[in-house]
N, C-alpha and C positions, 0 to 999 in steps of 0.2 A: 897560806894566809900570813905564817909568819913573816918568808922571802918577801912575799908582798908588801906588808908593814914596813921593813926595813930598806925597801925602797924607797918608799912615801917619807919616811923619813929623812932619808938622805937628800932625795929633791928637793924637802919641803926647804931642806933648813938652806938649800942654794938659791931657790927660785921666791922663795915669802920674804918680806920685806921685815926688818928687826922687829917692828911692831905689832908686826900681825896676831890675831887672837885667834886658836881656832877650837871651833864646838865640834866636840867628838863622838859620834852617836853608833853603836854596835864596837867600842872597842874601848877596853880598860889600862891595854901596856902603854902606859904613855912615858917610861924611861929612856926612849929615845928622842923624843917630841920635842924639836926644835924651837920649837916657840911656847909661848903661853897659851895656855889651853882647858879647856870645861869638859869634862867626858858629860855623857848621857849613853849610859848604855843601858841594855833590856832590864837587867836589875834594878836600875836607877831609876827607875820609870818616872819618879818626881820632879826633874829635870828635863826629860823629854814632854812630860805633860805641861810643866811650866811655860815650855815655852809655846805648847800649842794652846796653852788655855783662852780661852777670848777669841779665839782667831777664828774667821768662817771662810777661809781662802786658801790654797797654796799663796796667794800675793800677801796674806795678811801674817804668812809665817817667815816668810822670807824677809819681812820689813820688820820685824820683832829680831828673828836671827840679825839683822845688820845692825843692829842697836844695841849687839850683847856680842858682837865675831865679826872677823871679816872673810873668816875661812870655814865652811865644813869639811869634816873629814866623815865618809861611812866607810864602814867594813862591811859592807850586804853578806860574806858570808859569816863571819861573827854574830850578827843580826837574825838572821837567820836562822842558823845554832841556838841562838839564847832565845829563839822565839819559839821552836819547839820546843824546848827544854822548863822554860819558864813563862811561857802563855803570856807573853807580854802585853797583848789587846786587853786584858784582862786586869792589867798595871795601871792602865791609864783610862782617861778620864772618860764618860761615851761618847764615842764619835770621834775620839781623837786617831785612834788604829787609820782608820776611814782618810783621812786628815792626810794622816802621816804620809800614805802610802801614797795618796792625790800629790801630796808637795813632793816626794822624795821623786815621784816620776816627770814633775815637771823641769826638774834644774838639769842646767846642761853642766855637766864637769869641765875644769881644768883641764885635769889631770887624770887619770889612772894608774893601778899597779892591776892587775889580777881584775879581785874583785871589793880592792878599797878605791873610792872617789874621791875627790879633790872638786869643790866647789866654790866660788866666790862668796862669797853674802853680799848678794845685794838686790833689792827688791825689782820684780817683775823677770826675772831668771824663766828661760820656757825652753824648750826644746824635747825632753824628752829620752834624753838619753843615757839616765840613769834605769836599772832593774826594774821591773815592776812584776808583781802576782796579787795573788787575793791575800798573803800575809802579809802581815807587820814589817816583816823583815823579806824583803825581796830577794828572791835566790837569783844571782847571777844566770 
């Protein structure tokens, strides 16, 4: 996860344009993070809830995210980690777990390292190619 991260990093900072914003959900090291950046990780669940609050879509999260990032970044297996560890469904608002997992399966990545993503923001994203399971945090 770490080698992974530190790849993500090094791409991000050749390939993302100087202004790019990127939201960061299942990962907290952001001392490498080339660009400006919002973590949202399992702990932080007030920040991943914010931004699902109101939303009854993957489309309607995705158009919220493009409004606040032009980038996501996950760590599914960080996510993951913090999801057994600290019951993250349990963080956030109800319905939102449900939510989460529906939007994080629809976005088609960038990018990859491992098992962190690299995703645009930008609204109506489908494909499917991100993790998916019955948790919060999708195991690779």
């Amino acid at each position: 996860s770490r080698l992974a991260l530190a790849g993500a990093h090094r791409e991000m900072a050749e390939r993302l344009p100087p202004d790019a914003r990127i939201f960061v959900v299942g990962e907290a090291r952001l001392a490498l993070m080339p660009r400006r950046a919002e973590i949202g990780t399992a702990i932080d669940a007030p920040l991943v809830g914010d931004l699902l609050a109101g939303c009854r879509s993957p489309q309607d999260v995705s158009q919220r995210l493009a409004s606040r990032a032009t980038h996501l970044l996950v760590n599914y297996h960080e996510l993951a980690r913090l999801d057994r560890q600290y019951d993250v469904g349990t963080r956030l608002p109800p319905g939102s777990a449900e939510l989460l997992r529906e939007w994080l399966a629809s976005l088609e990545p960038i990018a990859r390292w491992g098992e962190v993503y690299l995703y645009e923001a930008a609204p109506g994203q489908r494909g499917g190619a991100g993790p998916s399971s019955g948790s919060v945090a999708p195991p690779g």
